[in-house]
C-alpha positions as CSV (number, residue, x, y, z in Angstrom):
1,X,-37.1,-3.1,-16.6
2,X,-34.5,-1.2,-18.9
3,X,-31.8,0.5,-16.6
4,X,-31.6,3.9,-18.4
5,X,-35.0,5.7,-19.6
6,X,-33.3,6.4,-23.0
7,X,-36.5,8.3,-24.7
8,X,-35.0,6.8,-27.7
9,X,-37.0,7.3,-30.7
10,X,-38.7,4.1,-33.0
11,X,-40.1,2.9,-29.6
12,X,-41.6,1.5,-27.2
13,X,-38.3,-0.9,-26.6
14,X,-38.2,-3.6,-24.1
15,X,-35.5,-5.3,-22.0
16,X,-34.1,-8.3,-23.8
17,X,-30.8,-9.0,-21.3
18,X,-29.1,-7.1,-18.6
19,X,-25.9,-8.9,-16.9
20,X,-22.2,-8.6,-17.6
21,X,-20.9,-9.9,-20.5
22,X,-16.8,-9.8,-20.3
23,X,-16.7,-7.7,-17.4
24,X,-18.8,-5.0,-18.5
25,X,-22.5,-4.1,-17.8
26,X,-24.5,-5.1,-20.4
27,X,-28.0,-4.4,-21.6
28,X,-30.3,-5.5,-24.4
29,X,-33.2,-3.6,-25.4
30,X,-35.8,-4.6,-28.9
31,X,-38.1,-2.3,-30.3
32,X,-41.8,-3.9,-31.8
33,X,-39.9,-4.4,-35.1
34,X,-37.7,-6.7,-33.7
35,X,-34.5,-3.9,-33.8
36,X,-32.2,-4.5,-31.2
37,X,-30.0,-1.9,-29.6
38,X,-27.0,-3.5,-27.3
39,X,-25.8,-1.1,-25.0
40,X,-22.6,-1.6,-23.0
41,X,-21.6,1.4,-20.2
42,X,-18.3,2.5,-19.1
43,X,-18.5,2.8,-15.3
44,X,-17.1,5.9,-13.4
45,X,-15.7,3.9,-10.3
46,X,-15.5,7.8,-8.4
47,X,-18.8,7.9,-8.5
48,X,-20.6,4.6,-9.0
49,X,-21.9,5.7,-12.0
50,X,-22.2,5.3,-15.8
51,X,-20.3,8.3,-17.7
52,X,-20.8,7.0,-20.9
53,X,-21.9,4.1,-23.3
54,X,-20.9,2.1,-26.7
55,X,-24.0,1.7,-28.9
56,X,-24.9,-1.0,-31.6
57,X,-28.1,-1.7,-33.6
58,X,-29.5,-4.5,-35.0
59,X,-32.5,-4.9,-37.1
60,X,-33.9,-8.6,-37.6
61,X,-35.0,-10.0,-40.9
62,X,-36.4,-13.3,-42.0
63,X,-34.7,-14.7,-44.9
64,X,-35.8,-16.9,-47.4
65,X,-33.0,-18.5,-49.4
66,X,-29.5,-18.4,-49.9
67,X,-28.3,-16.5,-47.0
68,X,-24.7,-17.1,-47.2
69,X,-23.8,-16.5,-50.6
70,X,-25.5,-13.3,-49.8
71,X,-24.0,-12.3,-47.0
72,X,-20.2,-12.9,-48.6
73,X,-21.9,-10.4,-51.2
74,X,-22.6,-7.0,-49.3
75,X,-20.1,-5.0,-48.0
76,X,-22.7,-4.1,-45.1
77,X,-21.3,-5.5,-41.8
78,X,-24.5,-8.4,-41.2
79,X,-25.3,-11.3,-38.9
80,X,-26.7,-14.2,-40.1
81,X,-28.2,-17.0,-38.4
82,X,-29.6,-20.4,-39.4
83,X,-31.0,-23.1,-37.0
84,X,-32.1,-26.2,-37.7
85,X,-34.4,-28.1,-35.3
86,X,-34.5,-31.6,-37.3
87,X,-37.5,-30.8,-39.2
88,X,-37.3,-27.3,-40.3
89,X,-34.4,-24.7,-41.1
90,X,-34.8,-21.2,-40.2
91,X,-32.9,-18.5,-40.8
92,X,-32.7,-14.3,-40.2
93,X,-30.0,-11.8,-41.0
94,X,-29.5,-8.8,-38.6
95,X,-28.4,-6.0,-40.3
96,X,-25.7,-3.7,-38.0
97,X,-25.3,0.1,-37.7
98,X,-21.8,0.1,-36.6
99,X,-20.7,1.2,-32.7
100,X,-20.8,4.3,-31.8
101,X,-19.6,5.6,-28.3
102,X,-22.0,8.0,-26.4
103,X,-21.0,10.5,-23.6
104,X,-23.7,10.7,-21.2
105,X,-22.9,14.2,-20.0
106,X,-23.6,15.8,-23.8
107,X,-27.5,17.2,-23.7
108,X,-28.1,15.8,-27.5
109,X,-26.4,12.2,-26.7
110,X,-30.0,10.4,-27.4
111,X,-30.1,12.2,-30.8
112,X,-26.9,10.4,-31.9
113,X,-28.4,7.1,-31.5
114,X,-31.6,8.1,-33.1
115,X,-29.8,9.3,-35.8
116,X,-27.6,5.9,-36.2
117,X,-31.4,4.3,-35.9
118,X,-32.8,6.2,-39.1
119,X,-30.0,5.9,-41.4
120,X,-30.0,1.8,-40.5
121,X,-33.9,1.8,-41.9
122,X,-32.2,3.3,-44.8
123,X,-29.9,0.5,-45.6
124,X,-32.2,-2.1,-44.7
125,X,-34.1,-0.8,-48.0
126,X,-30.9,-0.9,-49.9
127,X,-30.3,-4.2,-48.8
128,X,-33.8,-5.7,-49.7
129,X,-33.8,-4.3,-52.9
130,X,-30.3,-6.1,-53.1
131,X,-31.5,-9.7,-52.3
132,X,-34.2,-9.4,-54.4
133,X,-31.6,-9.4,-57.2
134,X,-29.6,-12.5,-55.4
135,X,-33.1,-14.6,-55.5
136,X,-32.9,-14.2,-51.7
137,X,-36.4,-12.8,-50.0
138,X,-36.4,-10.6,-46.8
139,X,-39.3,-10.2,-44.8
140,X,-40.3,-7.6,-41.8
141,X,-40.7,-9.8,-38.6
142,X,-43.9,-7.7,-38.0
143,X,-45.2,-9.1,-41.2
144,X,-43.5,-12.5,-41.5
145,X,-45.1,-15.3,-39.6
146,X,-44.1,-15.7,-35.9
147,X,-42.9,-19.4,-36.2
148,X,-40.0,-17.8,-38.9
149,X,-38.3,-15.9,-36.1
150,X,-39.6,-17.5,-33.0
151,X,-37.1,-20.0,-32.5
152,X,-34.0,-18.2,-33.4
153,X,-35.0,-15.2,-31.6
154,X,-36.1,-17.1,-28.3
155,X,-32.6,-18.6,-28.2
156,X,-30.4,-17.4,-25.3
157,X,-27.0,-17.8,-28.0
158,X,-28.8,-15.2,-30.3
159,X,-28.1,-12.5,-27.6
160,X,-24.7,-13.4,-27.4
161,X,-24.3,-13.5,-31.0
162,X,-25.2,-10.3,-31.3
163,X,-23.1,-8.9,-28.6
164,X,-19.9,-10.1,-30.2
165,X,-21.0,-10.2,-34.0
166,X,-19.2,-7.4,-35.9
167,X,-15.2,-8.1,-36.8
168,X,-12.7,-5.5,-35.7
169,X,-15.8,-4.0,-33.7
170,X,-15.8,-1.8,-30.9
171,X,-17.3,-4.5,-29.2
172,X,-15.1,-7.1,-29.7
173,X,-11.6,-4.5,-29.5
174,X,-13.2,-3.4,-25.7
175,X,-14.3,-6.5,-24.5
176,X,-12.1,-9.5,-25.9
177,X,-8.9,-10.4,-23.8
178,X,-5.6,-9.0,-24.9
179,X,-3.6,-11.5,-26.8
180,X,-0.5,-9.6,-26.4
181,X,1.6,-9.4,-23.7
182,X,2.6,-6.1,-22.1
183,X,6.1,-6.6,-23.8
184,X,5.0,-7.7,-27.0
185,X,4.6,-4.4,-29.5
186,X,1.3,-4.4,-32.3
187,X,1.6,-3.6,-36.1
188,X,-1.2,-1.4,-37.0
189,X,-1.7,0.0,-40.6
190,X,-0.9,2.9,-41.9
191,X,-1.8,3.0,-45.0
192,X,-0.6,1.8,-48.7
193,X,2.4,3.1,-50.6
194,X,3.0,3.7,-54.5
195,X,2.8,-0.6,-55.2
196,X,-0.6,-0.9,-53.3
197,X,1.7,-2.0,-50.3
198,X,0.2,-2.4,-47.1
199,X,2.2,-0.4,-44.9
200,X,2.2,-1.4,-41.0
201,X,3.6,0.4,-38.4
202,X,4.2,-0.2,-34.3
203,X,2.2,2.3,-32.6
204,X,5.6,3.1,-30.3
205,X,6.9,4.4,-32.9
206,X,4.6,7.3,-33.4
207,X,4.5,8.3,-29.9
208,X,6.6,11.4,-30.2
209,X,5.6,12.6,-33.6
210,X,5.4,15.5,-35.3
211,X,3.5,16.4,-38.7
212,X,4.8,19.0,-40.7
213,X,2.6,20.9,-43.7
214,X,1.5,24.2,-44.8
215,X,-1.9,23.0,-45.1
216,X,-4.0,22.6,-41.9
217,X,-6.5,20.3,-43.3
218,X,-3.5,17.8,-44.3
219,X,-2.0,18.1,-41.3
220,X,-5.2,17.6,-38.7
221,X,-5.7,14.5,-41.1
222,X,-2.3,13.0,-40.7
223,X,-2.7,13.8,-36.4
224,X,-6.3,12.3,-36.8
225,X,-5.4,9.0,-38.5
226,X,-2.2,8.8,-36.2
227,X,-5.1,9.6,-33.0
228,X,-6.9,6.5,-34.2
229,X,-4.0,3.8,-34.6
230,X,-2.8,4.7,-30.9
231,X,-6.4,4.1,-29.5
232,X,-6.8,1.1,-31.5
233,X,-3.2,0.0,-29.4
234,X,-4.6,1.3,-26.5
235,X,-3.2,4.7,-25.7
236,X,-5.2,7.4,-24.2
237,X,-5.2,10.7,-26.2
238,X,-5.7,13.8,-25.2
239,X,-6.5,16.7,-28.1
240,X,-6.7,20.2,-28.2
241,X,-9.0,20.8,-31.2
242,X,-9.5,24.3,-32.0
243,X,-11.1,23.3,-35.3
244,X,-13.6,21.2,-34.2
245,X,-11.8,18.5,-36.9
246,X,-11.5,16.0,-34.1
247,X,-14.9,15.7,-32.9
248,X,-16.0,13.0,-34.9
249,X,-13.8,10.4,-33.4
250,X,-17.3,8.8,-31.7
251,X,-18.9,7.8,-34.5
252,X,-18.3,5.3,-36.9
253,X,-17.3,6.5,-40.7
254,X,-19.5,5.9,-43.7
255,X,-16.0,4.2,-45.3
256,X,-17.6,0.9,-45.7
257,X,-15.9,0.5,-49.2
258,X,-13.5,2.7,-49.6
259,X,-11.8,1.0,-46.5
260,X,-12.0,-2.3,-48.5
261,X,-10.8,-0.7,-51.8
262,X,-7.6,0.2,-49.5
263,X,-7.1,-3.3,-48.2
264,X,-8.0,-2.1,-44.8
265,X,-9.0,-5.2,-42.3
266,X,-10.7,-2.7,-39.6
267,X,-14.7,-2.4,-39.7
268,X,-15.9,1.6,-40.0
269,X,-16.2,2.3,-36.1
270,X,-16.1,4.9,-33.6
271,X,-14.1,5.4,-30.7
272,X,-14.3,5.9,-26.7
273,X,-14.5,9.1,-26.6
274,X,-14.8,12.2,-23.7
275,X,-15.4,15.6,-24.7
276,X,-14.7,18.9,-23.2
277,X,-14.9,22.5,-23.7
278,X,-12.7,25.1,-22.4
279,X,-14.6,27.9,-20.3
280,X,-16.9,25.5,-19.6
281,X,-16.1,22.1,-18.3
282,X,-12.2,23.5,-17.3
283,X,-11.5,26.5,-16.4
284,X,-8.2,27.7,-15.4
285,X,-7.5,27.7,-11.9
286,X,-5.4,30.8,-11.0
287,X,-3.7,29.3,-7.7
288,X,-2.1,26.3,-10.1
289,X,-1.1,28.1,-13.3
290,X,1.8,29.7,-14.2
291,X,1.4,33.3,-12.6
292,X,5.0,33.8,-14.2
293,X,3.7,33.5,-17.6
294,X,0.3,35.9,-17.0
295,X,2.7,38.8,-16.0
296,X,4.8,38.7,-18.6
297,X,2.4,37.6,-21.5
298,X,0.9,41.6,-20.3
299,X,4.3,42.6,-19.5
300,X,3.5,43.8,-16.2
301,X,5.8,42.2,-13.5
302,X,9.3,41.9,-12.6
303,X,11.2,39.3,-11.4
304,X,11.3,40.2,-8.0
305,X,7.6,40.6,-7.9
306,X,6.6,37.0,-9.7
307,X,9.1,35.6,-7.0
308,X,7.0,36.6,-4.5
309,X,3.7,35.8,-6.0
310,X,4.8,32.3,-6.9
311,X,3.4,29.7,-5.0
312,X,1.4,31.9,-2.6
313,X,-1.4,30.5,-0.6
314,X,-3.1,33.2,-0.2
315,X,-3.7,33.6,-4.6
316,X,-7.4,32.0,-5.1
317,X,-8.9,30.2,-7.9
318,X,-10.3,33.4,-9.7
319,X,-9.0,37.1,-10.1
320,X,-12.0,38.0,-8.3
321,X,-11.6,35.6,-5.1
322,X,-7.8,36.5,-4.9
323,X,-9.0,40.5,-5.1
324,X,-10.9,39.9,-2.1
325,X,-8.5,38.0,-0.2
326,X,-5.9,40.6,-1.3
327,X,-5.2,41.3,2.7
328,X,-3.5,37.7,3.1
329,X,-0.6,38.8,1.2
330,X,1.8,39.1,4.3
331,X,4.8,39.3,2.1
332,X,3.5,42.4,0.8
333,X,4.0,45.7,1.2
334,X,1.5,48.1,0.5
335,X,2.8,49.3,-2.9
336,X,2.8,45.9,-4.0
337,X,-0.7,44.9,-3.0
338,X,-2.3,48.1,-4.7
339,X,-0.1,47.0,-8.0
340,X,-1.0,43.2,-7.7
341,X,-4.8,44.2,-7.4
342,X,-4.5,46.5,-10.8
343,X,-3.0,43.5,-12.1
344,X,-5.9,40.8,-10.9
345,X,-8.7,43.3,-12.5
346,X,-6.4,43.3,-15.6
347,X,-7.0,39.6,-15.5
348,X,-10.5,39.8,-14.9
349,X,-11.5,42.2,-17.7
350,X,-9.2,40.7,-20.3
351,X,-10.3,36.7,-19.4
352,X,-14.4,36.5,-19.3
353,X,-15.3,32.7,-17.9
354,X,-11.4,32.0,-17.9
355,X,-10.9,30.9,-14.5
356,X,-12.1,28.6,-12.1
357,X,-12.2,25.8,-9.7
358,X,-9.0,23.5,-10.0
359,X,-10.3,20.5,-12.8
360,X,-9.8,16.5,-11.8
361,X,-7.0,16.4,-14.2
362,X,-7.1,12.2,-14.1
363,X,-10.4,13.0,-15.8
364,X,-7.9,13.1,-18.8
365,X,-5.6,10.3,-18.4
366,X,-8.3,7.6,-16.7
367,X,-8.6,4.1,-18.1
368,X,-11.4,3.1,-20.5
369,X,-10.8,-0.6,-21.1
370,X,-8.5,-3.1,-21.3
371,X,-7.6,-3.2,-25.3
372,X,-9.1,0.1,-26.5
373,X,-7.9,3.5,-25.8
374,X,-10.1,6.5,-25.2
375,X,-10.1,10.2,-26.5
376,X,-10.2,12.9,-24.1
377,X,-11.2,16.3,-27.2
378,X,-11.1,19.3,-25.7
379,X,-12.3,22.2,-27.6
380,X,-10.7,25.3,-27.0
381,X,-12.2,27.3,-30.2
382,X,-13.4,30.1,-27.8
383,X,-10.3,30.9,-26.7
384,X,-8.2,34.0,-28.1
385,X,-4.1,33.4,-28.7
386,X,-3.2,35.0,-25.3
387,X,-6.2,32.4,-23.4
388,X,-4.6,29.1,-25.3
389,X,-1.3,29.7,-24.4
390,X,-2.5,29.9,-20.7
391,X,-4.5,27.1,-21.1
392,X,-2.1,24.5,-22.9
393,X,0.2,25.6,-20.6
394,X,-2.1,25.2,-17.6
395,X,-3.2,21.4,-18.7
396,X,0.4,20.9,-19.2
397,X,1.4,21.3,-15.8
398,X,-1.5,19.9,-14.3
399,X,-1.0,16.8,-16.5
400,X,2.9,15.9,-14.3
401,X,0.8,16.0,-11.4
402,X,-0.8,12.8,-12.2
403,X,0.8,10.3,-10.2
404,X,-0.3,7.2,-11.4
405,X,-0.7,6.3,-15.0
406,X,-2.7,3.0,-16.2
407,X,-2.0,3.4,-20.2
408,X,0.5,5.4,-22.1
409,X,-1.1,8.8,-23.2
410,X,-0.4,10.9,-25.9
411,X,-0.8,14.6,-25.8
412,X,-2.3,16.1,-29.6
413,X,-1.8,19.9,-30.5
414,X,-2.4,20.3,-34.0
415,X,-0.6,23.7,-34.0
416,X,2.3,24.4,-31.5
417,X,3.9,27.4,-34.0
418,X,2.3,29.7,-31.4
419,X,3.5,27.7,-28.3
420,X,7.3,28.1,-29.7
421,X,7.4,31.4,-31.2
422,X,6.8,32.9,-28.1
423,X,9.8,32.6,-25.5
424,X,7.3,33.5,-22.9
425,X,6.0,30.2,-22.2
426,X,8.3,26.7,-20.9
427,X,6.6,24.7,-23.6
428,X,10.1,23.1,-23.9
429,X,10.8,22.1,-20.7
430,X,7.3,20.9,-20.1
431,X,7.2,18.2,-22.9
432,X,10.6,17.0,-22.1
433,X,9.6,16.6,-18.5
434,X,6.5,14.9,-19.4
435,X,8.2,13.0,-22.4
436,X,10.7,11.5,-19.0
437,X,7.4,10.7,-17.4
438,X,6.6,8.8,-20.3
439,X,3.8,11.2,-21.8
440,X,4.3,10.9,-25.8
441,X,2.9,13.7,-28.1
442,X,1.6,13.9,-31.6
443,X,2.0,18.0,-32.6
444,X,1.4,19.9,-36.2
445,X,3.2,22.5,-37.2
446,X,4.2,24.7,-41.0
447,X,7.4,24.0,-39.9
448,X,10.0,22.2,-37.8
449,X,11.2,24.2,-34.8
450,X,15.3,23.4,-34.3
451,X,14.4,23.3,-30.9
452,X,12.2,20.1,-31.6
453,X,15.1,17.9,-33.2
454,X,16.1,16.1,-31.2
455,X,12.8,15.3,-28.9
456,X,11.5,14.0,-31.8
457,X,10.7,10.2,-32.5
458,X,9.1,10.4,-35.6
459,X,9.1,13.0,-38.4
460,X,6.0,13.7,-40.9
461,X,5.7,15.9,-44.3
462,X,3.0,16.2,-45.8
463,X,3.3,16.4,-49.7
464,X,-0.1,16.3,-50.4
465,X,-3.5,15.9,-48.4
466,X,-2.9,12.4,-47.5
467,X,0.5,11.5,-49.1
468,X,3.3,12.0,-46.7
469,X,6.8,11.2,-46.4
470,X,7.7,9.1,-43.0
471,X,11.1,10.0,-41.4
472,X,12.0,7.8,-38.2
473,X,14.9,7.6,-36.0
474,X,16.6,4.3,-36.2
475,X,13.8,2.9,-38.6
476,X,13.1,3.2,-42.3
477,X,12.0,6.3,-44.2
478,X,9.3,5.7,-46.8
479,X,6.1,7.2,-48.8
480,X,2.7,6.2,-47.8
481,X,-0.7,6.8,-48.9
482,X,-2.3,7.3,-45.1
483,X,-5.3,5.2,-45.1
484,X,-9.1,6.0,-44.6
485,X,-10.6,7.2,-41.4
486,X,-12.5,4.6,-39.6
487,X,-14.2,7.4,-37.6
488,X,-15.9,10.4,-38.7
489,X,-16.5,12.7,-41.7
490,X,-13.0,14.2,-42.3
491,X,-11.5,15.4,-45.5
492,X,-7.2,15.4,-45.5
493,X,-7.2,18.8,-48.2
């Protein structure tokens, strides 16, 4: 029985295995065409439930001929088995869509996988049409005779084949043990420089970076490639994408060859990945956020005033709530209740869907595995300038209140110019109290804030879409090429 009633399209699919396979729940399910789908969840241990799951597809051919030579030929990622009984040699090639990470809670999550489906019954045309030309034949297991696939396909190692099969998979980065130790510190690459270089980089050295760049695009490219080197070590991010730019982290890119043309030795793959949407999944609690900063972004208290506001027990979640409860304000006198309820239906007419319950911040910061990082995007495109200074600043604080971390986590803004130029907010003093609690940050910006000198690790221009110059304290300065997005559909100009 297949755990999850998928509705996935190309069906009817049956269960082929369901176990654990490296510590996480596993399933297998085949469709009458002999594609295979391997599906392994992330567990939500609050709830006992799954929150998510990393999806790959196979599709089984028969092959008739050279299969290796073949294989070494395509720059498709492929499987390909041969098994000898003694008397006769049989031999298939599976032919991968590459993993893609799925969040459970997104309405349109099956359509991802559908669509991952479709454009694999694409290649396998191309592909066919390619051994054809290498004097190798590929035959449809629904038209092939059953005693060509029967005996690989009946094999209990096939399964695990194809549960570990891709190189530099999401697969094998989530489920193979760490052979690092904690102290040890991982090169990842960063692209090429002017000589066709490989440039490699320690992902610690990144962790309090800043990109610098008049031109958006170039800069969300430089945060996005830097996003996907610190999940690859194992750091959760956290981004605030007003663009939408970062949304495509999930899914594996269509960079096949261009990521071999730039001598990259990472597969095309999507990452862990947890979306949100401000106004909608978090809302701004008005007990925990900065009541300080709402008065004076309207210019409406004084200090006396905030001082007696702050911290209050009797302040509620929403404007609304708080109005009601407006009689609990013991310290209080008349005068200042009437002003503090003008002020609450301020809030309320200028913030529509704004505030709300208190959100599970360590839905931000939790673990995903033990070698692969996870995103946490949250969209805040609906929100006006006054709204995402509240809200960054409201995440910000919530974020120190986590009390136990299980992986370093980096904290993306792609544009903080807003964040500074106003001396309203502590956006200062919050990243260097959460850079002493070991938060890093990765933040864009037109220009370099004096402020930021000297919290910065890492220093980034970009000269032109993806050709920036790298300026590190105590390390070298150089040029580099940044390389080609594993994840995504993302242009860097």
């Amino acid at each position: 029985m297949i755990k999850m009633d998928f509705k996935i399209d190309f069906g009817p699919w049956e269960p082929v295995f369901h176990g654990d396979f490296l510590r996480h729940e596993t399933e297998i399910i085949m469709n009458p065409e002999k594609f295979f789908l391997i599906i392994i969840y992330e567990k939500d241990n609050l709830k006992e439930g799954n929150m998510g799951a990393v999806f790959q597809g196979y599709k089984a051919m028969v092959a008739k001929g050279n299969l290796d030579s073949f294989i070494s030929t395509i720059p498709k990622p492929v499987l390909g088995i041969t098994k000898t009984n003694g008397e006769s040699t049989k031999k298939m090639i599976f032919i991968s869509f590459n993993p893609v990470y799925i969040d459970f809670k997104q309405e349109d999550f099956i359509r991802k996988v559908d669509n991952e489906i479709k454009k694999s019954y694409t290649d396998i045309n191309n592909i066919i049409e390619l051994a054809k030309s290498s004097g190798l034949k590929l035959q449809d297991t629904t038209t092939a005779s059953e005693e060509d696939y029967a005996p690989i396909l009946s094999d209990p190692m096939t399964a695990r084949l194809l549960m570990s099969g891709l190189r530099k998979s999401s697969l094998e980065l989530m489920s193979l043990p760490t052979k690092q130790k904690n102290n040890e510190d991982k090169t990842i690459q960063v692209g090429l420089n002017k000589k066709r270089e490989i440039i490699k980089e320690e992902s610690k050295n990144f962790y309090r970076s800043i990109i610098i760049g008049e031109n958006k695009i170039s800069v969300n490219y430089s945060l996005y490639i830097l996003n996907e080197n610190l999940l690859l070590d194992n750091n959760a991010t956290i981004i605030f994408d007003e663009d939408n730019y970062f949304s495509g982290l999930g899914n594996a890119s269509q960079n096949e060859m261009i990521l071999k043309e730039n001598l990259i030795e990472y597969e095309p793959s999507g990452f862990p990945v947890k979306k949100f949407e401000a106004k909608k999944d978090i809302k701004v609690s008005l007990k925990n956020c900065d009541i300080s900063l709402m008065l004076n972004l309207f210019e409406t208290g004084d200090k006396d005033f905030e001082t007696l506001l702050k911290n209050n027990p009797a302040i509620k979640d929403t404007p609304k709530d708080t109005i009601t409860n407006i009689t609990e304000f013991k310290n209080l006198n008349e005068f200042q209740k009437l002003k503090l309820e003008r002020m609450l239906y301020i809030f309320d007419n200028n913030f529509t869907d704004f505030f709300g319950t208190q959100f599970d911040i360590s839905q931000l910061t939790k673990k995903w595995s033990e070698n692969l990082g996870r995103a946490s995007i949250i969209n805040i495109n609906q929100l006006n300038e006054f709204e995402k200074l509240i809200f960054i600043d409201y995440i910000l604080n919530s974020i120190k209140t986590v009390n136990e971390q299980t992986q370093n986590v980096i904290i993306t803004i792609p544009n903080i110019d807003n964040l500074i130029k106003t001396e309203k907010t502590k956006f200062l003093e919050e990243i260097s109290l959460l850079e002493n609690n070991g938060f890093g940050f990765l933040f864009g910006t037109k220009k370099l804030p004096f402020e930021m000198e000297q919290l910065v690790l890492t220093k980034i221009t970009v000269v032109k879409g993806n050709d920036v110059a790298v300026t590190s304290k105590g390390n070298r300065n150089y040029r580099v090429n940044l390389r080609p997005n594993l994840s995504g559909n993302i242009k860097s100009e």
